[in-house]
N, C-alpha and C positions, 0 to 999 in steps of 0.2 A: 240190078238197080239202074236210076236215072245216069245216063250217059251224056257228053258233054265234054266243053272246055275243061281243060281243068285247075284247079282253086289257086286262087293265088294266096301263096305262102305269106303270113305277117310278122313281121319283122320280132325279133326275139327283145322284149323289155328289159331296157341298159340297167344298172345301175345307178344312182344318182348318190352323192353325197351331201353329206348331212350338212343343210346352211348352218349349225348351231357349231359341226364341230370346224366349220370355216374359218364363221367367225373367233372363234377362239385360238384357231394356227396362226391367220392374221394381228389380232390383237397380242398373241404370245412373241411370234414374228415381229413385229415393230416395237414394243419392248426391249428384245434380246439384242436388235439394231441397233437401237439408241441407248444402250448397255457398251456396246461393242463401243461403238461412237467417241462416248464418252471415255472410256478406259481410253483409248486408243488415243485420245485428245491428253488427257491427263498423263498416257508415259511421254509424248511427247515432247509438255510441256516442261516437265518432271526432269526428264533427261538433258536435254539443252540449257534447263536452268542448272542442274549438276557440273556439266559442261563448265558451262559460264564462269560457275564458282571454283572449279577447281584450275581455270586460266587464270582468276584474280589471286587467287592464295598462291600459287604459281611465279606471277610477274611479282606481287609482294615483297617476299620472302626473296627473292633473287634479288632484288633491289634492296632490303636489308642487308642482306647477303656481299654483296659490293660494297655498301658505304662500310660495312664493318671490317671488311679484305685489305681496306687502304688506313685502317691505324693497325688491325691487329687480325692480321692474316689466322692465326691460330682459334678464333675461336668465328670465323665467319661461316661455320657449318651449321646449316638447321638445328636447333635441341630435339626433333622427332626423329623413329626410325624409318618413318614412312618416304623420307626425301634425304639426298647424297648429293652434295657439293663434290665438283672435282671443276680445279682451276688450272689452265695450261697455259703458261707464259711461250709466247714465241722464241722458239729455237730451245724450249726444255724437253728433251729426245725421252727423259726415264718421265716425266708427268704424261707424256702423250703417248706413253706403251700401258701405261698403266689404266687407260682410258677401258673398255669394257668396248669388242669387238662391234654392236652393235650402236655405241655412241662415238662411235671413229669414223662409221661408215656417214653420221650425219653433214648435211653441208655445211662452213663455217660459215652461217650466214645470222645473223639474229631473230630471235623470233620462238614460237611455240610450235611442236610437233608429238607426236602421239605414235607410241613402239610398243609390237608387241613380238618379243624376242623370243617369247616359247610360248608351250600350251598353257595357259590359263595365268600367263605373264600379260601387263599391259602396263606401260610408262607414259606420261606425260612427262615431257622435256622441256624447258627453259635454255633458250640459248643467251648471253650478252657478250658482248665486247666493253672491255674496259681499260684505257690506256693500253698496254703490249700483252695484256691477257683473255682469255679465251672464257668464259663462266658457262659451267653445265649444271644445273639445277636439276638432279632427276627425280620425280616424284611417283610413287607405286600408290596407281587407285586402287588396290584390291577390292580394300573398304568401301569406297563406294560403287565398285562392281558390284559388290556382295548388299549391297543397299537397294541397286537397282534392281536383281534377281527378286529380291523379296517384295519388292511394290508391285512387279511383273506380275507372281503369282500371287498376291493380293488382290489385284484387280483382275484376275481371271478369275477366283473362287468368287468374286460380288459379280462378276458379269455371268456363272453359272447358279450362281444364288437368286441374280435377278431375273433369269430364267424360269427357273422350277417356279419362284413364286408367280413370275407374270403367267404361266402355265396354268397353272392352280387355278388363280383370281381370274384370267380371262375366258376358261368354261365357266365359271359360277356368273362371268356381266353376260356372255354370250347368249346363256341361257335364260337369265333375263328379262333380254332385250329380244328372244323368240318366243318368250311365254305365251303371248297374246296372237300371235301365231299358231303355234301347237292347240292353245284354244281355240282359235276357229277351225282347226283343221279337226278337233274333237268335237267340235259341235256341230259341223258338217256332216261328217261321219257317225252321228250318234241316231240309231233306231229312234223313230217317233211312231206314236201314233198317227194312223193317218189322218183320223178326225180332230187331231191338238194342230192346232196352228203353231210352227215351230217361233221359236225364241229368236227376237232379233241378234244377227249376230252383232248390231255397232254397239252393244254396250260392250261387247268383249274388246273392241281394239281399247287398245293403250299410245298408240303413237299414230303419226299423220297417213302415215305409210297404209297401216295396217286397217285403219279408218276407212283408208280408199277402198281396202279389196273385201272388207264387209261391207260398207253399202252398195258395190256394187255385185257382192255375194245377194245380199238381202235382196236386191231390185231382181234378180235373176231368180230367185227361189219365190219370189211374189209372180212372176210370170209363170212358172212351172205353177205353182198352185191355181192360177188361175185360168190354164189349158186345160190341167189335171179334171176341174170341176165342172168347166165347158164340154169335157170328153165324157166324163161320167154322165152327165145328165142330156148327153148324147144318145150314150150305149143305153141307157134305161129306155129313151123315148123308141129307139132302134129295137129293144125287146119285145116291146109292146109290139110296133109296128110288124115285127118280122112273124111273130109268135100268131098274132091272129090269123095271116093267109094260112100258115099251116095245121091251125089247130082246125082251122074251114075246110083244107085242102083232104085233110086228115076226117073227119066227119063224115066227108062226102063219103069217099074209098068206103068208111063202115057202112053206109046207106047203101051202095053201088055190091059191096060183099055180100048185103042181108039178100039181094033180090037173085033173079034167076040166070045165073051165069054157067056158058058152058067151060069146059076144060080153058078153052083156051083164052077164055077173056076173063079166066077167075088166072091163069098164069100171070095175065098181062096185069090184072089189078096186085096181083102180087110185087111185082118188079114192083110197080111204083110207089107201094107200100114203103117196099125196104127202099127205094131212093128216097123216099120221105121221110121213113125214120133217121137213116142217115144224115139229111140237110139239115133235120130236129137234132141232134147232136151234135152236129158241125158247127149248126148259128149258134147254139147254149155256150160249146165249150170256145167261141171264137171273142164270144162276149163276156164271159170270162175271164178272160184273157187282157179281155180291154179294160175291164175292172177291177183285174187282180181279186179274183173274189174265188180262184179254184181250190183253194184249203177249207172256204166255206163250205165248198157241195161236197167235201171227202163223205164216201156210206163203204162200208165193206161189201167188198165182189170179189166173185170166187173168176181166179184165174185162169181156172179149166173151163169155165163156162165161157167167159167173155172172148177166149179165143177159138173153141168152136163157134161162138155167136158172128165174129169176122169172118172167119174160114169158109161158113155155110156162105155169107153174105156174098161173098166173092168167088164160091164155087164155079156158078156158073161161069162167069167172062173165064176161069183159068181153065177150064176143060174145051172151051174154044178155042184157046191160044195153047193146047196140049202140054200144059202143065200141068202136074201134080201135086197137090197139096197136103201138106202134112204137118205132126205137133208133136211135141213130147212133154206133156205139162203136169206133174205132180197130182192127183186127184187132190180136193180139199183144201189146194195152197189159195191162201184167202189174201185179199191186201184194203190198205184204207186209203183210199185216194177219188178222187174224181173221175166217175164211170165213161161220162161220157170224155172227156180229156181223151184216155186211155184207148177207149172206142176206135178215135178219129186220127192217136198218134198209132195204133197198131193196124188201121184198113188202110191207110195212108202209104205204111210200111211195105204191108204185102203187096199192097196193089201195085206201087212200082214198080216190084221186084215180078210180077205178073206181065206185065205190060215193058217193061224197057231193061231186063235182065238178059235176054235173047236164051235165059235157059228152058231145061225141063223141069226143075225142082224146083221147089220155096217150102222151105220147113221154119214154126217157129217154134221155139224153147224156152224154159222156163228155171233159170237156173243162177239160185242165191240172190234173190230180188232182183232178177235181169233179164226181159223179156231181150229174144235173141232172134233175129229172121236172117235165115240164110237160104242163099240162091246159088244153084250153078253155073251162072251167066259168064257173062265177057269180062264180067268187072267194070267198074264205076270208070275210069277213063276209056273202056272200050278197046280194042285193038285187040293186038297178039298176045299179048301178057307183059307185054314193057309199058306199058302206060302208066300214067301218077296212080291209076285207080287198081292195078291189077296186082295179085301177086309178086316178089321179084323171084328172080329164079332158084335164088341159093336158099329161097325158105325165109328168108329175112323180115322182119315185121316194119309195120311201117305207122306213121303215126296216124291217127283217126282223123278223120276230115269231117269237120261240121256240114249237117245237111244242107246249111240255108248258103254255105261257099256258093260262088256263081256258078253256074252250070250247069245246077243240079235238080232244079226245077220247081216248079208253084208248090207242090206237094209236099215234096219235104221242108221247104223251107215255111209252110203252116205246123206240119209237125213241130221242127224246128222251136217254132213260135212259143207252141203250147207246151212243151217240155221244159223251155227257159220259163212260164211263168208257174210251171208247177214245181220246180226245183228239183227236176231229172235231169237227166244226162244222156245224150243223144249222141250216139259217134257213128259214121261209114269207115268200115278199113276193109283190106282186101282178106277174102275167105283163105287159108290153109286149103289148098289145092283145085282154085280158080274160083269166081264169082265173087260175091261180094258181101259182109256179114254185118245187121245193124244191130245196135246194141242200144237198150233203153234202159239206162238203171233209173228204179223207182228211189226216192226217197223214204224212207224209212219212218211212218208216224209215232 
């Protein structure tokens, strides 16, 4: 095959994620935030005002606690069992042993202080001074330990409650608010006829946003339409134009054939013949092409025919260049497609492989709807056998390279052309023990 630079690789198509389920992390995400937030504001506030309250019930009750120690010492103990008075007069040795090891350790100083003497023990303390006595107020928050645990995990089951839900609600806004979106991208994407003028897309936007990138979709699909119709009424005027030289060119050769020609000028009218029919198949399926009209001219042709019909065509230049030609094609296997298409992707193929393979062989096959041409050449990158185009050594396969990659030449990249508007599939790889193998699967009518 065609030898040359060779292709440059394109980059492998990332991933993208979905705006719809974005926006719904974001909108679940600043929710769960300002969930967090909020709880987070309310233990805070919650807690310091418990605080608060239990320094005043505290300083209170200590202060009752004394005016009532100075008529009747015996009854100045709290009535609850949640707080213990113990009163130490100076120089009383059995009051100040009987003090509880961790309110001995505090300073004599006045004032409020907060003990937590074991595990899941915590005091708040009242200190006074009063005349030659010493006042210990000690009060056990349990209770409202056990108060503050429970608002904790109250406000963490609403800050996971307002999760789930902002979860939920913010795919169904998210969605939405991409609806009109998703609709253009479906109306885009949506088969038309070619002769139905499509639908504008701005009746589908729903927002400013979305307004923009349909009429600037619309103004874009109004140009393509009217290239579209400038090129079609192009390629017709260009039919007519090209079609007459040859069908003149073509008349002559029969008037030139009827008269009296020796051997060698009836050879010569022949060559020109087949390059004429040739260029008559080349201009038809190139136009074609340009009109996307090659499903119209499908007729059934018989496969074995059409690639002897090549083979002969080309006989001659390949027994010049001491190549042998050959086939292996099913007798009878029949297909519906565009003859001449087919014609000009299969002389196209061999001639190459004729001309720029540097082999002796070019065989083509016929096998499970896949015309097949192989060569024993250098291979498509040329060289030793390490090239992008060549076999690798350990047998290894390698990916198929599109004919119209740079490199690779005018020829195939008309093939190329004609195979993308017939909805075949055209690939170069390297042959299974040197040369290079092209592969054409037909579409299936």
């Amino acid at each position: 095959m065609a030898t040359g630079s060779p292709p440059t690789e394109t980059a492998p198509r990332t991933h993208r994620p979905s705006l719809r389920r974005r926006l719904a992390a974001v909108f679940a995400g600043l929710a769960l935030l300002i969930a967090l937030a909020q709880a987070s504001l309310v233990w805070f506030v919650s807690y310091h005002a418990e605080e608060a309250m239990i320094d005043r019930i505290l300083a209170g009750q200590l202060e009752r606690s004394i005016v009532v120690h100075r008529q009747q010492p015996g009854l100045a103990a709290p009535n609850t069992p949640d707080m213990s008075l113990y009163v130490v007069h100076d120089g009383d040795a059995a009051a100040e042993a009987a003090l509880p090891a961790w309110l001995r350790s505090l300073p004599r100083r006045a004032g409020g202080y907060e003990l937590r003497p074991g595990e899941d023990l915590e005091y708040h303390v009242a200190i006074e001074r009063d005349g030659d006595a010493w006042f210990f107020l000690v009060y056990d928050v349990a209770e409202h330990e056990t108060r503050q645990h429970n608002a904790i995990a109250a406000l963490a089951l609403s800050v996971l409650a307002i999760g789930a839900l902002a979860l939920l609600l913010s795919g169904r806004m998210a969605g939405r608010l991409t609806r009109d979106l998703q609709g253009l991208s479906d109306a885009v994407g949506r088969p038309q006829d070619e002769a139905e003028r499509p639908a504008r897309l701005d009746a589908i936007a729903a927002h400013a946003e979305t307004a923009r990138l349909a009429g600037a979709l619309d103004a874009y699909r109004d140009r393509l339409v009217e290239i579209l119709a400038r090129e079609r009424a192009f390629t017709a005027a260009a039919n007519h134009e090209l079609r007459t030289p040859l069908m003149r060119a073509g008349s002559s050769l029969d008037l030139l054939r009827a008269g009296e020609l020796d051997e060698r000028q009836r050879r010569l009218v022949d060559t020109v013949q087949a390059s004429l029919d040739e260029m008559t198949m080349l201009t038809v399926a190139l136009l074609r092409v340009a009109r996307g009209g090659s499903a119209e001219a499908a007729s059934e042709i018989g496969i074995d025919r059409l690639v002897a019909e090549v083979l002969g065509h080309l006989a001659a230049e390949a027994r010049a260049r001491g190549i042998a030609l050959g086939s292996e094609v099913e007798a009878g296997a029949v297909v519906r497609l565009d003859r001449s298409a087919l014609w000009i992707v299969l002389a196209n193929l061999v001639r190459n492989a004729v001309r720029h393979s540097g082999g002796t062989r070019v065989r083509v096959d016929w096998r499970d709807s896949e015309l097949v041409v192989d060569d024993d050449g250098i291979g498509i990158g040329g060289g030793s056998g390490n090239g992008p185009g060549s076999a690798p050594a350990d047998g290894s396969s390698q990916a198929p390279i599109r004919p119209d990659s740079e490199g690779l030449g005018l020829g195939l990249s008309i093939a190329q052309r004609i195979c993308d508007a017939a909805g075949w599939q055209l690939a170069l790889e390297p042959r299974p023990g040197g040369g290079t193998r092209a592969r054409v699967r037909l579409a299936k009518a």
